[in-house]
N, C-alpha and C positions, 0 to 999 in steps of 0.2 A: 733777735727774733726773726724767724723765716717767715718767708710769703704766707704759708698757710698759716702758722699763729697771730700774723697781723689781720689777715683775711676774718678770719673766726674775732678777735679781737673787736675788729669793725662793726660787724654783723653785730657782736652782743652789745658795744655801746646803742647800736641805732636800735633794737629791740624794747634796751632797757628805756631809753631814752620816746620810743613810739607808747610802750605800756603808762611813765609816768605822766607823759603829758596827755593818758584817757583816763584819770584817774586810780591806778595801778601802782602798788609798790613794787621797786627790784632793787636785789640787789646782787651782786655776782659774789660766791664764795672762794669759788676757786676752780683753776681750769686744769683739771687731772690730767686728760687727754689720754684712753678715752676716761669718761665722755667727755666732749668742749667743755662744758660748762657745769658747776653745779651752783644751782640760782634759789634765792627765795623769791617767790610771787606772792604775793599780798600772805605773806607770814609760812606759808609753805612751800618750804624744800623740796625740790626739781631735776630733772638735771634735763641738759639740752644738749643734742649733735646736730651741728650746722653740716648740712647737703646742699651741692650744689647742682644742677640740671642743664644738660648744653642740648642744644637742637639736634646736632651730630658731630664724630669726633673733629672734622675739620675743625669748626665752629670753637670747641672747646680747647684746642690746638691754639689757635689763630689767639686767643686772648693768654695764653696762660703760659707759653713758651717765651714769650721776651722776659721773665725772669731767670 
């Protein structure tokens, strides 16, 4: 698995995982790529792309290049 499918991977545990514990169902169906994700939320079918935002390239440089 590369950087970015564990990246995305992360992201959708901690979602799934932020939803169930507000009373929310999830569940992940499968990650096409695109989209990341396609999810059920409380009984409906979804689908989700995780984006990410840097301040500036430096910035998004500085974190993402030691891989």
């Amino acid at each position: 698995m590369n950087l970015k499918n564990q990246h995305e991977s992360a992201v959708l545990v901690k979602f799934g995982n932020y939803l169930n514990q507000n009373g929310h169902s999830f569940e992940l169906l499968e990650q096409p790529d695109p989209p990341d994700a396609i999810v059920k939320i409380d009984g409906q079918i979804t689908w989700i792309e995780i984006t990410d935002a840097y301040l500036n390239n430096e910035f998004a440089e500085s974190i993402t290049t030691f891989a």
